[in-house]
C-alpha positions in Angstrom: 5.0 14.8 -17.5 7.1 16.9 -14.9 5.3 20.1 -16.5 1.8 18.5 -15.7 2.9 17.4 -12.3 4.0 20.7 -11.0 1.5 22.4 -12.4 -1.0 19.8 -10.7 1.1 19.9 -7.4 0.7 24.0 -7.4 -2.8 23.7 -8.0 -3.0 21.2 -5.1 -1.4 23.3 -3.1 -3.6 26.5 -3.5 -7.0 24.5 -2.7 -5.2 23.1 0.6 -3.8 26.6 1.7 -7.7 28.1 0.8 -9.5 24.8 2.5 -7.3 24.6 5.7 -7.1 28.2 6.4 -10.9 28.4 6.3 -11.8 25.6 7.9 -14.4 24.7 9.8 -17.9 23.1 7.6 -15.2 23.8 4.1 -12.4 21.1 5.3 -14.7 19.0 6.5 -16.8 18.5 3.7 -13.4 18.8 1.8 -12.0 16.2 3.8 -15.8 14.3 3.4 -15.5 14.4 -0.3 -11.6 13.1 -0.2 -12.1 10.4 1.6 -15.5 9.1 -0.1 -13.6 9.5 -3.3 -10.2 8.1 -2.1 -12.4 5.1 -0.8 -13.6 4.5 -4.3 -9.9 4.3 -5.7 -9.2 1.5 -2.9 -12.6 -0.3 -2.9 -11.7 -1.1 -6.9 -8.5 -1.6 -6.5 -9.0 -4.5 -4.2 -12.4 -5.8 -5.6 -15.1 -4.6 -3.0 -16.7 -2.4 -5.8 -17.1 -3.7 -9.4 -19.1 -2.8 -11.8 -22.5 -4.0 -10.8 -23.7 -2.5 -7.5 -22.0 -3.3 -4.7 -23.8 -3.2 -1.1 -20.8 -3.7 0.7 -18.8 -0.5 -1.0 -22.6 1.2 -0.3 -22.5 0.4 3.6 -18.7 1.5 3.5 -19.3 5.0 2.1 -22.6 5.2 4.3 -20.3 4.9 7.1 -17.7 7.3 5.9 -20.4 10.1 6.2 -21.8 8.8 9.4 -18.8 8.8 11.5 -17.7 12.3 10.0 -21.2 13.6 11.2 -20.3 12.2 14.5 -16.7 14.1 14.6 -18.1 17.1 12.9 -20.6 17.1 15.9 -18.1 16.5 18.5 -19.0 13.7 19.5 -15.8 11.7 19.6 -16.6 9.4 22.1 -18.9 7.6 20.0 -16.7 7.0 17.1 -15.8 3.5 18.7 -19.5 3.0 18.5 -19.7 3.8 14.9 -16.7 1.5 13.9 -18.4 -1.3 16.2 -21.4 -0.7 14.2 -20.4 -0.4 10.8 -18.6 -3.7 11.6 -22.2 -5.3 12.7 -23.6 -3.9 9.3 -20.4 -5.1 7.1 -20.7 -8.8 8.4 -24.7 -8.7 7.9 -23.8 -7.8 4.8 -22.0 -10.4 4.1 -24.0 -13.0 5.4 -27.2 -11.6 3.9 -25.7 -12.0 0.5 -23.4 -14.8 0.5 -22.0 -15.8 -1.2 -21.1 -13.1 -3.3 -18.5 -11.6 -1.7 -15.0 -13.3 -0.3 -14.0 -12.5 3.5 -11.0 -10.7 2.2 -13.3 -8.2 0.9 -15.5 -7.6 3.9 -12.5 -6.8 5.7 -10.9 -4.7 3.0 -14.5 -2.8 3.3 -14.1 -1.7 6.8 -10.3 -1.6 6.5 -10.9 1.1 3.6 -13.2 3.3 5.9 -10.4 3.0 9.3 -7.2 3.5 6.4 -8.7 6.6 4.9 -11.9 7.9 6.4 -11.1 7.9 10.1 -7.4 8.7 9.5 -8.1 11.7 7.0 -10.4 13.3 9.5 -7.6 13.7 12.2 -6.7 16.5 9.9 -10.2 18.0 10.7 -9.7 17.4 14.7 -6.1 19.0 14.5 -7.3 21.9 12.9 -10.3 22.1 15.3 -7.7 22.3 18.4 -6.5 25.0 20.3 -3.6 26.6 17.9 -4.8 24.9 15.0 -4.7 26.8 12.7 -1.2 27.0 12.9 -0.3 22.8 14.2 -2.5 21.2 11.2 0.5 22.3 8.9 2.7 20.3 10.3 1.3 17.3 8.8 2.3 18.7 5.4 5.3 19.6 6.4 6.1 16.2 7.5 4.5 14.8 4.3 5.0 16.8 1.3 8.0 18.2 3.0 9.6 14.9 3.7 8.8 13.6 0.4 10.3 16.6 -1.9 13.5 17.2 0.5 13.5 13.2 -0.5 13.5 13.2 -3.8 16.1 16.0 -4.3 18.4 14.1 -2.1 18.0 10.9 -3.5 18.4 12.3 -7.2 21.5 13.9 -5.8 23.3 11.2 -4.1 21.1 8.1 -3.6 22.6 5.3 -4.0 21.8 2.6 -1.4 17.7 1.0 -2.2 15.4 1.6 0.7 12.9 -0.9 -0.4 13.6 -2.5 -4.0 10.8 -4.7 -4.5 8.5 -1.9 -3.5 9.7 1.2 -5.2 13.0 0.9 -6.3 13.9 4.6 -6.9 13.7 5.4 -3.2 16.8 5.4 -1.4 18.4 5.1 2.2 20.4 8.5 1.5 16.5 10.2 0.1 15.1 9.0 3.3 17.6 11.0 5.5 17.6 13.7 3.5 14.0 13.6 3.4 14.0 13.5 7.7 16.6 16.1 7.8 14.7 18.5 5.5 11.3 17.6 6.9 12.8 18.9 11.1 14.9 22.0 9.2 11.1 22.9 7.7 9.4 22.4 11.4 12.4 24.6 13.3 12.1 27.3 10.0 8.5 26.8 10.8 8.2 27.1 14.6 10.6 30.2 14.6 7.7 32.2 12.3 4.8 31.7 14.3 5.8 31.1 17.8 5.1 34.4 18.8 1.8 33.9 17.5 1.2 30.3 19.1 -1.5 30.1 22.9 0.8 27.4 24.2 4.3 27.6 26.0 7.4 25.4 25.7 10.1 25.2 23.5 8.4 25.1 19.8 11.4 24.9 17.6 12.3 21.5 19.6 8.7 20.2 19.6 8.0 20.9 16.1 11.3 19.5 14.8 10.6 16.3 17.1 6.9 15.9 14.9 8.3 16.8 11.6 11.1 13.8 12.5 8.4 11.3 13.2 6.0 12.3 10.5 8.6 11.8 8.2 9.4 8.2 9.2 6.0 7.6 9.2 5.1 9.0 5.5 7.3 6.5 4.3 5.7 3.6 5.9 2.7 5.7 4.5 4.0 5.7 1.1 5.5 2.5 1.1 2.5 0.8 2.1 -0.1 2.7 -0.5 2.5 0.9 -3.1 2.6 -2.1 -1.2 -1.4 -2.4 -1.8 -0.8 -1.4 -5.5 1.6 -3.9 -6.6 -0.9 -7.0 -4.4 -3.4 -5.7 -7.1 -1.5 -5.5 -10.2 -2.1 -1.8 -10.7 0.2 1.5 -11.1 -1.7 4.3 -9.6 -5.1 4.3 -7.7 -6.6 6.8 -10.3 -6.6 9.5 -12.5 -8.3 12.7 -10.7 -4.7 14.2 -10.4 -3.0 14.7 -13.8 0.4 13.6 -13.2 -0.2 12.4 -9.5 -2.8 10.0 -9.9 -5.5 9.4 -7.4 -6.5 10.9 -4.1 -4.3 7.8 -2.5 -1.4 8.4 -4.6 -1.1 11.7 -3.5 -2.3 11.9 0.2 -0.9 8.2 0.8 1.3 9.4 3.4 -0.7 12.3 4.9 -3.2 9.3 6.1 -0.3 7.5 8.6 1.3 11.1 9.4 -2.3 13.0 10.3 -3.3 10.8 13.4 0.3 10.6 14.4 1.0 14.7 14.8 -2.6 15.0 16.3 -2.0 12.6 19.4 1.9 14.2 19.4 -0.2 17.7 19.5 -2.3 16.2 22.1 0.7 15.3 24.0 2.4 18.7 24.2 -1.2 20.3 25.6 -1.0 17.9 28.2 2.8 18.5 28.8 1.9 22.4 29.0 -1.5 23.2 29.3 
């Protein structure tokens, strides 16, 4: 199992550092294609697509590729419109075939498309920004980072549960270590490619000060993805990634971190533009 899951995390790796660096039309049809499919894994898991055809899940994945034509385009000030709209069609929806489906899965509908759609694409708009190229990695950094530095520490030392009821291997002394490690990696970070950064200011600071709050807010990521899991009896989301899982299992905690490091980004333009 630990052969298949670092040979699967490798593998992962290389198609992010090839679909980031390019990016442009690649990560956002990459980021398209993640998100329809991680939609999937959630609409199953709580109910909104079974096996017959499901017009809900339909409308859902409709909007998925509507609103990333709408960021893909620019357009950003309209993606309030599209959520307002895809609401509109949800609830129609719903009435028009009632009474198939429960309320709780008309909201888990549009929920799915906000939770991983909308929240995925930030990676897009990040890497779309001035310096981009170089800020989007900071959302792994703060993820994967956070999460390995984590899981070294807490094999190490942990001791104290984090969350029992949730995921009871996670520890209080994995979650420093996992903060710790994910600023060291942002400072090691910032003091390569500062010289090649547009913007001003004091990087190394900034770029720890992201890392730290990505990394608390992976694990509200993480713990939340299980969270879900466990209010639907099941282990993992899917099996696309041998040893990982799904799409969710894996990018569970880039979806809270993404939109976090973009408006943070967004911040430090505005602090020294």
């Amino acid at each position: 199992m630990f052969r298949t899951r670092l040979i699967s995390g490798i593998v992962l790796v290389a198609i992010a550092l090839v679909v980031i660096i390019t990016g442009g039309p690649v990560l956002a049809a990459t980021l398209l294609a993640i998100s329809v499919i991680g939609m999937d894994e959630l609409y199953r898991a709580i109910g909104v697509d079974d096996k017959r055809f499901s017009p809900l899940a339909v409308v859902g994945y409709l909007g998925c590729f509507g609103y990333y034509i709408i960021v893909i385009l620019g357009l950003s000030a309209y993606t309030m419109t599209v959520l307002i709209a895809l609401l509109i069609l949800f609830m129609s929806v719903y009435v028009f075939t009632y009474p198939r489906y429960q309320t709780q899965q008309v909201t888990g509908a549009f929920f799915g498309v906000v939770y991983v759609a909308v929240m995925l694409s930030y990676i897009y708009q990040l890497r779309m920004m001035e310096d981009g190229a170089y800020l989007v990695w900071l959302i792994f950094l703060g993820s994967w980072g956070c999460d390995t530095c984590a899981y070294c520490v807490g094999m190490l030392i942990g001791k104290h549960k984090m969350s029992p009821k949730l995921s009871p291997k996670k520890s209080v002394e994995g979650a420093v270590g996992g903060v710790v490690g994910a600023v060291l990696l942002g400072v090691i970070y910032a003091a390569a490619i500062s010289g090649r950064l547009e913007t001003e200011g004091n990087h190394m600071l900034y770029f720890g000060v992201i890392c730290a709050a990505s990394a608390l807010i992976s694990m509200v990521g993480d713990l939340a993805a299980s969270a879900i899991k466990r209010n639907h009896g099941i282990k993992d989301y899917g099996t696309l990634i041998p040893g990982h899982g799904g799409i969710l299992d894996r990018f569970d905690s880039v979806i809270f971190i993404a939109p976090v490091v973009y408006y943070l980004a967004q911040g430090f333009f505005l602090l020294h533009g």
